[in-house]
LUMLUMLUM-443964 format. One record per residue: residue in one letter; x, y, z of N, C-alpha, C in turn. Coordinates in steps of 0.2 Angstrom, whole numbers, plus 2048, in hexadecimal, padded with zeros to 3 digits. Layout:
BEGIN
<r->A&n_X->X&n_Y->Y&n_Z->Z&ca_X->X&ca_Y->Y&ca_Z->Z&c_X->X&c_Y->Y&c_Z->Z>
...
***
This chain:
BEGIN
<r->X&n_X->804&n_Y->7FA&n_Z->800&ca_X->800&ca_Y->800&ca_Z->800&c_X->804&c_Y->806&c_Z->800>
<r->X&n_X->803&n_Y->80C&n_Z->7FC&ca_X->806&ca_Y->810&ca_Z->7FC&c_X->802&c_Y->815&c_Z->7FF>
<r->X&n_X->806&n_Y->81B&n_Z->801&ca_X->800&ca_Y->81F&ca_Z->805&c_X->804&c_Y->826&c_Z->802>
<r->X&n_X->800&n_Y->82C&n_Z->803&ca_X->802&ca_Y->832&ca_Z->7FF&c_X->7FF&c_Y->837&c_Z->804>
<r->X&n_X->802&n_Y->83D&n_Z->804&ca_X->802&ca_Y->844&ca_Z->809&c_X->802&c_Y->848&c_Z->803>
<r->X&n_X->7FF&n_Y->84B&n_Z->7FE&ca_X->800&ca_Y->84E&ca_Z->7F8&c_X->803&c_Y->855&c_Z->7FC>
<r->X&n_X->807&n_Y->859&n_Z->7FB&ca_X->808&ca_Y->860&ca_Z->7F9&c_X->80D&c_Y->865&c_Z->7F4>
<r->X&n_X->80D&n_Y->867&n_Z->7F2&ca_X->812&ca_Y->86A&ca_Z->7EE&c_X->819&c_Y->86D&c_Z->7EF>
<r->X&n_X->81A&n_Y->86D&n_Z->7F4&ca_X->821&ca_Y->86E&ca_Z->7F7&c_X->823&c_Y->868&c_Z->7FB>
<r->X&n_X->81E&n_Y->863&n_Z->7FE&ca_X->822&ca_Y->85E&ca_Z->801&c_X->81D&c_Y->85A&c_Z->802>
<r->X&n_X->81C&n_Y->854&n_Z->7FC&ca_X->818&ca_Y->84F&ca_Z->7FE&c_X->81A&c_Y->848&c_Z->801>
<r->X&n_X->818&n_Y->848&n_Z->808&ca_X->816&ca_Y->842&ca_Z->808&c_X->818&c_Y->83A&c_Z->806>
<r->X&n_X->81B&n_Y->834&n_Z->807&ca_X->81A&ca_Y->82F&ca_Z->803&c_X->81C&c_Y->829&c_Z->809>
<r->X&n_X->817&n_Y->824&n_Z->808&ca_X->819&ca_Y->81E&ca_Z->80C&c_X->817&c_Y->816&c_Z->808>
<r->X&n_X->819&n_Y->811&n_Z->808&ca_X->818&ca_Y->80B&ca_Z->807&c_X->819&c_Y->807&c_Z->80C>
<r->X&n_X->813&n_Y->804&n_Z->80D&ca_X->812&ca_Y->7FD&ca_Z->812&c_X->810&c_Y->7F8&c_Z->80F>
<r->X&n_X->813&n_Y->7F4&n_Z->813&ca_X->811&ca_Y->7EB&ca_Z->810&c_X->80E&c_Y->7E7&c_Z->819>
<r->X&n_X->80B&n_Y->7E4&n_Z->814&ca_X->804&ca_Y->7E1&ca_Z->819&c_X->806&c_Y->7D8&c_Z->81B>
<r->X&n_X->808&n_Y->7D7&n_Z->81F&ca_X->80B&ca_Y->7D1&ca_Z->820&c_X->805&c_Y->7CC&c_Z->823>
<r->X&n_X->7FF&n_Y->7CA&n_Z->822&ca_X->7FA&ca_Y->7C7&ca_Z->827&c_X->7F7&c_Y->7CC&c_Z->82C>
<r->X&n_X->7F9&n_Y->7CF&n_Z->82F&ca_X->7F3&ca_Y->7D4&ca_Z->834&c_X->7F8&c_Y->7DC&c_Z->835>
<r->X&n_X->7FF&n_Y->7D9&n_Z->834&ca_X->802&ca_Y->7DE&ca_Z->836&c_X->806&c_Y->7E0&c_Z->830>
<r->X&n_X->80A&n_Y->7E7&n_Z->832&ca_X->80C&ca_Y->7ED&ca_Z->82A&c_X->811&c_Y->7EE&c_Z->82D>
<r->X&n_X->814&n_Y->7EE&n_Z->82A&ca_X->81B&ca_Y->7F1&ca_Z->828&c_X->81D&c_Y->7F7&c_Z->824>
<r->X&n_X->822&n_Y->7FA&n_Z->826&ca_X->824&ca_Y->7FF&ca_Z->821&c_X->82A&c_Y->7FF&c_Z->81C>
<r->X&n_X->827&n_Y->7FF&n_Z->815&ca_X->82D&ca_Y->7FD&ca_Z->811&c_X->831&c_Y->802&c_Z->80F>
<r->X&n_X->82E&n_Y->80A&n_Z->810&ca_X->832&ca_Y->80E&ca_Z->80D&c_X->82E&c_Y->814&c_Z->80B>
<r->X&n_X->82F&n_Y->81B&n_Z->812&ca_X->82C&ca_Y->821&ca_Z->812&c_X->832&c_Y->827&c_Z->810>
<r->X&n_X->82D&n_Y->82C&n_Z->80F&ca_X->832&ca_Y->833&ca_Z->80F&c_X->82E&c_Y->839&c_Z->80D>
<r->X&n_X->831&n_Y->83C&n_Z->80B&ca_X->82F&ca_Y->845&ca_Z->80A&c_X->830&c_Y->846&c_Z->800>
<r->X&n_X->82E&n_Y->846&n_Z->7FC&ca_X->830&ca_Y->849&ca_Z->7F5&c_X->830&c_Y->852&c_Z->7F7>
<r->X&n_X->835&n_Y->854&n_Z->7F7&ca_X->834&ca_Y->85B&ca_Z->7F7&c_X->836&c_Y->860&c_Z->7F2>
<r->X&n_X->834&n_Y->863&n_Z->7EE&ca_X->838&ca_Y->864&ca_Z->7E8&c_X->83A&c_Y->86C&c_Z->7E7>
<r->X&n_X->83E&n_Y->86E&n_Z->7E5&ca_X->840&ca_Y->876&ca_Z->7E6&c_X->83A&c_Y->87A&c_Z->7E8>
<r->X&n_X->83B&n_Y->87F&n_Z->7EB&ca_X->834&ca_Y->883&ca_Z->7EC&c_X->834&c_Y->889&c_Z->7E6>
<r->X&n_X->83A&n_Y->88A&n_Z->7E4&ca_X->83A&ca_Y->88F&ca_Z->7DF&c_X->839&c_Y->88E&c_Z->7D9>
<r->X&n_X->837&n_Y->888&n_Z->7D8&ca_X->834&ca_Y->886&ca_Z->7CF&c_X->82F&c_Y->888&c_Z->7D0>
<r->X&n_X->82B&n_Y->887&n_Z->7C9&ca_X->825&ca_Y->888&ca_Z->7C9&c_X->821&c_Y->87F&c_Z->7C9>
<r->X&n_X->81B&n_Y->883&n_Z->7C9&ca_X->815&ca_Y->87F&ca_Z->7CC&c_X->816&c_Y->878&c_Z->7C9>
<r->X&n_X->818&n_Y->878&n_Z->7C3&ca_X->818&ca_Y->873&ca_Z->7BD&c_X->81E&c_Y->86E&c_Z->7BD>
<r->X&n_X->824&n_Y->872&n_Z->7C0&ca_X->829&ca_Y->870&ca_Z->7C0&c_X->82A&c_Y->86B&c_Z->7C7>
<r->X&n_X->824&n_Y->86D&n_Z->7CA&ca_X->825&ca_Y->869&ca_Z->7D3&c_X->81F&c_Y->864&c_Z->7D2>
<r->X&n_X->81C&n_Y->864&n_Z->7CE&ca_X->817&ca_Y->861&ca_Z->7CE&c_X->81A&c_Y->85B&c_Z->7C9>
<r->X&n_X->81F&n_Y->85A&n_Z->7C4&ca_X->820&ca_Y->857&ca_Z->7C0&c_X->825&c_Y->852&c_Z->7C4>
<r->X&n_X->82B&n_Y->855&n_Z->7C9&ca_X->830&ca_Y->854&ca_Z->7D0&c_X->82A&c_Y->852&c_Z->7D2>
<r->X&n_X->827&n_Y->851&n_Z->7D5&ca_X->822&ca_Y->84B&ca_Z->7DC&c_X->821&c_Y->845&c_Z->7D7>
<r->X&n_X->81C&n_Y->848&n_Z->7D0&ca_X->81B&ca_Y->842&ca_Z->7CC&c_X->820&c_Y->83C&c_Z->7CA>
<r->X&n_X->827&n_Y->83E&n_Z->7C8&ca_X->82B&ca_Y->83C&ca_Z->7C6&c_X->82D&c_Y->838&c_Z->7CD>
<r->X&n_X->830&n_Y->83A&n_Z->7D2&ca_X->830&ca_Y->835&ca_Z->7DA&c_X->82C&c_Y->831&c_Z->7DB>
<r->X&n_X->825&n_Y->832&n_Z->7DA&ca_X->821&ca_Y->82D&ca_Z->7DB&c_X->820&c_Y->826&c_Z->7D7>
<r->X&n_X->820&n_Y->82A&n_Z->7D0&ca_X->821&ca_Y->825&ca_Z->7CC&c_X->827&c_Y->81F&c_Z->7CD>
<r->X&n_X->82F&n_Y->823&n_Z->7CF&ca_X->834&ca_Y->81F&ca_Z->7D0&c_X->831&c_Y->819&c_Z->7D5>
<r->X&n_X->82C&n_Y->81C&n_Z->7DB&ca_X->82D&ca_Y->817&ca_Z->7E0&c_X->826&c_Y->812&c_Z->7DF>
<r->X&n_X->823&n_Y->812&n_Z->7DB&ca_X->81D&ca_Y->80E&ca_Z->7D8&c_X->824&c_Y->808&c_Z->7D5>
<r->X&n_X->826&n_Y->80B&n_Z->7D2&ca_X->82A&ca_Y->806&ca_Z->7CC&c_X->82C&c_Y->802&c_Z->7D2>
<r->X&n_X->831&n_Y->804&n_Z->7D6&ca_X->835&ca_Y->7FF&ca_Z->7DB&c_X->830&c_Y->7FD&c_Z->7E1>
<r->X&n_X->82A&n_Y->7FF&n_Z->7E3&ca_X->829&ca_Y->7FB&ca_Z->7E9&c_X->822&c_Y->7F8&c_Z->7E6>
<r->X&n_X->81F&n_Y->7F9&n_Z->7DF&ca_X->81A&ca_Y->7F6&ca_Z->7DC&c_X->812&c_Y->7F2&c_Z->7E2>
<r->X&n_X->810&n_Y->7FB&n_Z->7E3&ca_X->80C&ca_Y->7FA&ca_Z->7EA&c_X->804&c_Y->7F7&c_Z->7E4>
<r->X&n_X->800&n_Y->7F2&n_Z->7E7&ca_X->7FB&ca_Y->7F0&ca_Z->7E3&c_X->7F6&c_Y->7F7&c_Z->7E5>
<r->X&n_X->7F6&n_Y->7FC&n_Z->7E9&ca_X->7F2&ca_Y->800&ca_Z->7EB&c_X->7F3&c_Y->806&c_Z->7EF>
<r->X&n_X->7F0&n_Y->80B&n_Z->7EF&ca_X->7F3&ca_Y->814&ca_Z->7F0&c_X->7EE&c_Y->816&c_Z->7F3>
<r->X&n_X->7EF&n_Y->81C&n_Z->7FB&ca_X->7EB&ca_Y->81D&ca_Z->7FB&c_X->7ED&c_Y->823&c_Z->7FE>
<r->X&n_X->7E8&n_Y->829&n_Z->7FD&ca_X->7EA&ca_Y->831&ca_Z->7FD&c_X->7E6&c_Y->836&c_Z->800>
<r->X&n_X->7E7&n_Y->83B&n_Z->805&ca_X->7E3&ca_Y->83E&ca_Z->807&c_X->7DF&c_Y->841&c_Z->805>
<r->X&n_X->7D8&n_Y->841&n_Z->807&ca_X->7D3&ca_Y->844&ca_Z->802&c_X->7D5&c_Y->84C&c_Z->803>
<r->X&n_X->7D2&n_Y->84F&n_Z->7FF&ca_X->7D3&ca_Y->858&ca_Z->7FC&c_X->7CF&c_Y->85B&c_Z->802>
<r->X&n_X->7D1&n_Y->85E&n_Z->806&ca_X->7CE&ca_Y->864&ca_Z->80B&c_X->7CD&c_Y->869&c_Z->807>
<r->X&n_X->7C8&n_Y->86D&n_Z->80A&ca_X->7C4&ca_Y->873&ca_Z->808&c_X->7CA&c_Y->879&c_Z->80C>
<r->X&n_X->7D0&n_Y->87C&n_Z->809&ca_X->7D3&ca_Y->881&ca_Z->80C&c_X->7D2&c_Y->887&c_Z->80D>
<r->X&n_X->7D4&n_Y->88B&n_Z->811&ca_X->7D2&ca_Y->893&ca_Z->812&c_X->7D4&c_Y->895&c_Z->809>
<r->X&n_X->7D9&n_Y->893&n_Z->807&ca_X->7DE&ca_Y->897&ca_Z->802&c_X->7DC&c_Y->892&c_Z->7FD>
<r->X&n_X->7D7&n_Y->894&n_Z->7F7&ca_X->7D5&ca_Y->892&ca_Z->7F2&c_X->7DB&c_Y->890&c_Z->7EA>
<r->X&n_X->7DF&n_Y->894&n_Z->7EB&ca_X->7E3&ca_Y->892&ca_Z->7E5&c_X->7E7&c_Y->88D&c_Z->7EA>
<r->X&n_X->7E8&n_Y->88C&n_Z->7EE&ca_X->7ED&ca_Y->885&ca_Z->7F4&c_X->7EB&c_Y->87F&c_Z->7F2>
<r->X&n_X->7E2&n_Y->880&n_Z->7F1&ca_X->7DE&ca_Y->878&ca_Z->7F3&c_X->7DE&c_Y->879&c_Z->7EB>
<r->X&n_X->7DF&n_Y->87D&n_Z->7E6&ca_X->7E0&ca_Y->87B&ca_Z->7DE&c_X->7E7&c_Y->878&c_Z->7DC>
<r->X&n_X->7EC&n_Y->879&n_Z->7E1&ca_X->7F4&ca_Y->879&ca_Z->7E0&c_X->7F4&c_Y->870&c_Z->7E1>
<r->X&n_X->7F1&n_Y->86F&n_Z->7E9&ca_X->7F1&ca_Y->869&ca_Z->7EA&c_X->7EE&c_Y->865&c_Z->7E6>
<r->X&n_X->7E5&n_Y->867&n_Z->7E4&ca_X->7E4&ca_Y->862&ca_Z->7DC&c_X->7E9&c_Y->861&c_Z->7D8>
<r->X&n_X->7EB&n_Y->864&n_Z->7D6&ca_X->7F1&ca_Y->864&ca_Z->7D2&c_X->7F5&c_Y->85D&c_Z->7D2>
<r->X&n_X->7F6&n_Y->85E&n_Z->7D7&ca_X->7FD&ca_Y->859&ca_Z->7DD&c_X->7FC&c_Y->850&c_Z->7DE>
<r->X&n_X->7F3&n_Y->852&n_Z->7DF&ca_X->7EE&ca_Y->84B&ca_Z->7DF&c_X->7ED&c_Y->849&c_Z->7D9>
<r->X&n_X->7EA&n_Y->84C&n_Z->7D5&ca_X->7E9&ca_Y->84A&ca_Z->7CE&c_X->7F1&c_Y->845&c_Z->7CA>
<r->X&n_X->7F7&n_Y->84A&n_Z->7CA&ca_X->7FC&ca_Y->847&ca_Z->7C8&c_X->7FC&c_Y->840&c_Z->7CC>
<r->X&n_X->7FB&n_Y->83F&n_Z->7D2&ca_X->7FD&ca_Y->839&ca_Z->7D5&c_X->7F7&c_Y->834&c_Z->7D3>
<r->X&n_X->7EF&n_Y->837&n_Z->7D4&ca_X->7EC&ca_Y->832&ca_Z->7D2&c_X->7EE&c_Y->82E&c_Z->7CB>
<r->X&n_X->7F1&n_Y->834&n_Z->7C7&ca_X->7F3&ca_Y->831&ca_Z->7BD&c_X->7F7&c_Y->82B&c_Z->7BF>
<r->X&n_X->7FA&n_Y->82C&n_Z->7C4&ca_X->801&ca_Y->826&ca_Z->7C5&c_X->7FD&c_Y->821&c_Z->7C8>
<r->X&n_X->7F9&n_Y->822&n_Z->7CD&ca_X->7F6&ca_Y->81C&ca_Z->7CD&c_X->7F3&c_Y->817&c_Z->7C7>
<r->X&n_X->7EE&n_Y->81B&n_Z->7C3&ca_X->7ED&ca_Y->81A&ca_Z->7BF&c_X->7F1&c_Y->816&c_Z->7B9>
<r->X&n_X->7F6&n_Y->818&n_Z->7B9&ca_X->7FA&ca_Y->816&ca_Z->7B4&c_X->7FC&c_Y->80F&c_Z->7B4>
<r->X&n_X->7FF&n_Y->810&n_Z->7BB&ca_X->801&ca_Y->808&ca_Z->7BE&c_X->7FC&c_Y->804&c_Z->7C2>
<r->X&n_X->7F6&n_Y->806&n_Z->7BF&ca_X->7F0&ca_Y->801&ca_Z->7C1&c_X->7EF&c_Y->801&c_Z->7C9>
<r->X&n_X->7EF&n_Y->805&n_Z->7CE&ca_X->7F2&ca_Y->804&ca_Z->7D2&c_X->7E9&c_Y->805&c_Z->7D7>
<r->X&n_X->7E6&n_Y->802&n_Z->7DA&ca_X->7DF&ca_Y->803&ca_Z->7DE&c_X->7E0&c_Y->80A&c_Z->7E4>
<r->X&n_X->7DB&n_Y->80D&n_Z->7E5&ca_X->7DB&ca_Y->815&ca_Z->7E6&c_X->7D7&c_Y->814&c_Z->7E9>
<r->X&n_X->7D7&n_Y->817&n_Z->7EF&ca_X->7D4&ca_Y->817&ca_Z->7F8&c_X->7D7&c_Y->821&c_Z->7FA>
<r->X&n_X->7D1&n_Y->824&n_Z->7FA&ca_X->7D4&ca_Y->829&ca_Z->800&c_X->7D0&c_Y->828&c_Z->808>
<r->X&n_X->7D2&n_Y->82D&n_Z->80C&ca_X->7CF&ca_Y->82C&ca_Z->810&c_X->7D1&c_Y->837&c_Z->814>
<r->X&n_X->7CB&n_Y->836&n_Z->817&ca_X->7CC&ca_Y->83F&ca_Z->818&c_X->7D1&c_Y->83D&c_Z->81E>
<r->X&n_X->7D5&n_Y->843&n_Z->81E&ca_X->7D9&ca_Y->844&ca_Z->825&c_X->7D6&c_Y->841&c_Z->82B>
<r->X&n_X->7CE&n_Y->846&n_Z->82D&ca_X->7CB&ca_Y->843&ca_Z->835&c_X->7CC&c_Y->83A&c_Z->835>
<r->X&n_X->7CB&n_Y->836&n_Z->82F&ca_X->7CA&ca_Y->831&ca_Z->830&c_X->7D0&c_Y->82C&c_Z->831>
<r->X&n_X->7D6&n_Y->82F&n_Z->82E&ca_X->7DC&ca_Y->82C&ca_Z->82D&c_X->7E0&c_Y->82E&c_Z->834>
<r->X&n_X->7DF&n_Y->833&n_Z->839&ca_X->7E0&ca_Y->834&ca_Z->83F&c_X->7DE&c_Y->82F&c_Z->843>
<r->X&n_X->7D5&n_Y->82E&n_Z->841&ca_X->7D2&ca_Y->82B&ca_Z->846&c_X->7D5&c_Y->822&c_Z->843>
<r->X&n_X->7D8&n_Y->81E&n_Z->83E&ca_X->7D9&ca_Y->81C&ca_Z->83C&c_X->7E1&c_Y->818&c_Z->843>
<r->X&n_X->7E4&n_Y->81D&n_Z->841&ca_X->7EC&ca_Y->81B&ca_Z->845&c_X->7E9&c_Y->81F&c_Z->84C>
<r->X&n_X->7E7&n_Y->825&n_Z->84E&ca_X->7E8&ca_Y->824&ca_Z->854&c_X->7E0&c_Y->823&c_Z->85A>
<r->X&n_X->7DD&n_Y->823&n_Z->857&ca_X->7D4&ca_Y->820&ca_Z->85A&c_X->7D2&c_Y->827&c_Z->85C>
<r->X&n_X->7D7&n_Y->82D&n_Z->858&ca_X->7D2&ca_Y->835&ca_Z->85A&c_X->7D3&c_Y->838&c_Z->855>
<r->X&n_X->7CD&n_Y->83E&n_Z->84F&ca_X->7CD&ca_Y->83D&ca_Z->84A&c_X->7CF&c_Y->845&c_Z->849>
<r->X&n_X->7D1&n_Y->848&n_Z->850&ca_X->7D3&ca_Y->84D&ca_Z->851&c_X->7DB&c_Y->84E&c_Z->854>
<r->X&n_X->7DE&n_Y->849&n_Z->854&ca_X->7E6&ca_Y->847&ca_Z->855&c_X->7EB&c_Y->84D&c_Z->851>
<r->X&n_X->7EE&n_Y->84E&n_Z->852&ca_X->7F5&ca_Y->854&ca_Z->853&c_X->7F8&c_Y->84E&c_Z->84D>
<r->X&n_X->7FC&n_Y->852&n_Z->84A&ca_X->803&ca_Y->84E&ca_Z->845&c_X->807&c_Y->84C&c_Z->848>
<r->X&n_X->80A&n_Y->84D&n_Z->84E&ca_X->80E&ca_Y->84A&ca_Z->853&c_X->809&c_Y->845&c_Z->857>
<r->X&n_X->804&n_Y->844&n_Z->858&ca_X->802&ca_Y->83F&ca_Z->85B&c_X->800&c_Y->837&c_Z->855>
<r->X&n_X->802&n_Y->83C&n_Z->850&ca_X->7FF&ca_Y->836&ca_Z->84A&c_X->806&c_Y->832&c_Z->846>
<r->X&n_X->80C&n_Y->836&n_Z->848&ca_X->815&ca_Y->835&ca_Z->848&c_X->813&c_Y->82F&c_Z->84D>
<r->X&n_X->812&n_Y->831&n_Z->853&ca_X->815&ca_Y->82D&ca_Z->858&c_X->812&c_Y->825&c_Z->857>
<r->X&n_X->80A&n_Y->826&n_Z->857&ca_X->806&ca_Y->820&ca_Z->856&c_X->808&c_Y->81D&c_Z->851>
<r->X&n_X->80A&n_Y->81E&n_Z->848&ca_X->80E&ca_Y->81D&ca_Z->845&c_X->815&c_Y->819&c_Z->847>
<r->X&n_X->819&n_Y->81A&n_Z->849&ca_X->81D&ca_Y->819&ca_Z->84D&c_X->81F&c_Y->812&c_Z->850>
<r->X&n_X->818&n_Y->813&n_Z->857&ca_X->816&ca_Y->80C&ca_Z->85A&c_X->814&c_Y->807&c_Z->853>
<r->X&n_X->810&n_Y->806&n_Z->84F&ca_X->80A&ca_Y->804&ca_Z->84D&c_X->811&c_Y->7FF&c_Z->848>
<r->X&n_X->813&n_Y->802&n_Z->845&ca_X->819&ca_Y->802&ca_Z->841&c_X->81F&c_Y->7FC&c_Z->844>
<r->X&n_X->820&n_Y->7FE&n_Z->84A&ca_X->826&ca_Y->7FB&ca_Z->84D&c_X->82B&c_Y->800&c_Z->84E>
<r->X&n_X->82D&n_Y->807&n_Z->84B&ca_X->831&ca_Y->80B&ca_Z->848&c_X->833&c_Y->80F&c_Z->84E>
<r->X&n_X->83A&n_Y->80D&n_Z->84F&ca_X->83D&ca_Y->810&ca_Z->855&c_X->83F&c_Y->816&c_Z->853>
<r->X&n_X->83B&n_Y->81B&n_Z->857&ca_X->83F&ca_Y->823&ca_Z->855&c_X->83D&c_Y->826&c_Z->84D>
<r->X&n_X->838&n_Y->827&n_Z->84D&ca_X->835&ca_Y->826&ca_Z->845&c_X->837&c_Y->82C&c_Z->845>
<r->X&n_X->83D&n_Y->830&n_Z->841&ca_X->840&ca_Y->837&ca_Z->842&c_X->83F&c_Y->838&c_Z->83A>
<r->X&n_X->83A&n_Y->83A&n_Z->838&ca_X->837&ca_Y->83B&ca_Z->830&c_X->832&c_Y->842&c_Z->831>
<r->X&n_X->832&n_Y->844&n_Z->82C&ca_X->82D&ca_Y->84A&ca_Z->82A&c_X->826&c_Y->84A&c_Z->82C>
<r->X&n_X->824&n_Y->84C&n_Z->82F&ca_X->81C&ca_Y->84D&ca_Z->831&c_X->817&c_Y->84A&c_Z->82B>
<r->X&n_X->81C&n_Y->84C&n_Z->823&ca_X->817&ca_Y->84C&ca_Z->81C&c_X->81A&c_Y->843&c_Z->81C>
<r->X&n_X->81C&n_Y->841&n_Z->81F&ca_X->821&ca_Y->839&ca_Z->81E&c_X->81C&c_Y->837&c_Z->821>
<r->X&n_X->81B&n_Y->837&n_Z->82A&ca_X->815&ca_Y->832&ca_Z->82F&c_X->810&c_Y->833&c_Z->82A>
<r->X&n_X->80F&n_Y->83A&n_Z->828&ca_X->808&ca_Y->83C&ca_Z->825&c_X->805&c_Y->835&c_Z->821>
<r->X&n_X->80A&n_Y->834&n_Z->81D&ca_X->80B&ca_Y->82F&ca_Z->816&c_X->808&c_Y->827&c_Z->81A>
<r->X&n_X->80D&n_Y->828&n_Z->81E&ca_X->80C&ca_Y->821&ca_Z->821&c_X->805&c_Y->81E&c_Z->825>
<r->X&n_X->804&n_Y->826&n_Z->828&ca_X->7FE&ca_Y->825&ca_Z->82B&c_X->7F6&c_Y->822&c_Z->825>
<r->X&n_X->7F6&n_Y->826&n_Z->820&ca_X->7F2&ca_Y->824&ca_Z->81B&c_X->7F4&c_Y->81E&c_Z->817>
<r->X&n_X->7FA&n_Y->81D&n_Z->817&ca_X->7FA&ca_Y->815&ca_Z->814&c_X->7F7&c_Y->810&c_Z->81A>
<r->X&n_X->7F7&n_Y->80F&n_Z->820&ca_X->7F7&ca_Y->80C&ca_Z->826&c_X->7EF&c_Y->80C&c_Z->826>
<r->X&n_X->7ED&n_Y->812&n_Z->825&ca_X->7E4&ca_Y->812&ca_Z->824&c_X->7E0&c_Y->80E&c_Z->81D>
<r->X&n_X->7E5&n_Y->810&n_Z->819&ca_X->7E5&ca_Y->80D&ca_Z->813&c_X->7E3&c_Y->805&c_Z->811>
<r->X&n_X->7E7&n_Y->802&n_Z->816&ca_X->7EA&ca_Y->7FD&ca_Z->816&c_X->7E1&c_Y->7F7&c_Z->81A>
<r->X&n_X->7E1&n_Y->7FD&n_Z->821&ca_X->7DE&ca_Y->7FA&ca_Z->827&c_X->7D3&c_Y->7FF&c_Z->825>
***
């Protein structure tokens, strides 16, 4: 299972594999691409990364936080943007498509649908096995929605 934190400056990215009841971590991080390109050029940079990591971890399924309604309307058009390319890669590599809204995906990993990023690292963390899980809040993020993903 792949799991996705979409933004344009720093997305998100996890894979999990599913052993009988329990998940493992194959392989998370941060795609973060110059801030100083333009929109097309970072958006091509996430595509491109993601794409790499479909080819090497060949997840049968992807799952991405649904799109929030944000104060700042050209942000929540910037992030379509960011979702769209990654749903096309879904697509491409056939790959089954699950989102899940944030409250859910909190309530998911830590049983409150109103959990902090720090309480959704740590729960992550335990859940995982993962001593000192010292990754980017958009890395837990990733993991956290593949974990839901998954379960």
């Amino acid at each position: 299972m792949m799991g996705i934190d979409p933004g344009s400056y720093a997305t998100g990215y996890a894979f999990l594999a599913l052993e009988g009841n329990r998940a493992s971590a194959l392989n998370y991080g941060v795609i973060r691409p110059k801030k100083d390109t333009e929109l097309i050029f970072r958006i091509g940079h996430i595509a491109g990364e993601i794409e790499n990591l479909i080819v090497k971890h060949k997840p049968c399924a992807f799952c991405m936080e649904k799109a929030f309604f944000a104060k700042n309307a050209n942000s929540a058009l910037i992030l379509g943007h960011i979702r769209g390319a990654v749903m096309l890669l879904g697509f491409k590599h056939d790959l089954v498509f699950s989102e899940k809204s944030p409250r859910s995906v909190k309530q998911a990993v830590t049983g409150n649908g109103a959990a902090s990023k720090e309480q959704v690292a740590n729960m992550m963390s335990r859940l995982l096995g993962i001593q000192n899980l010292d990754c980017a809040l958009d890395a837990s993020d990733a993991l956290a929605i593949a974990w839901a993903g998954l379960f």
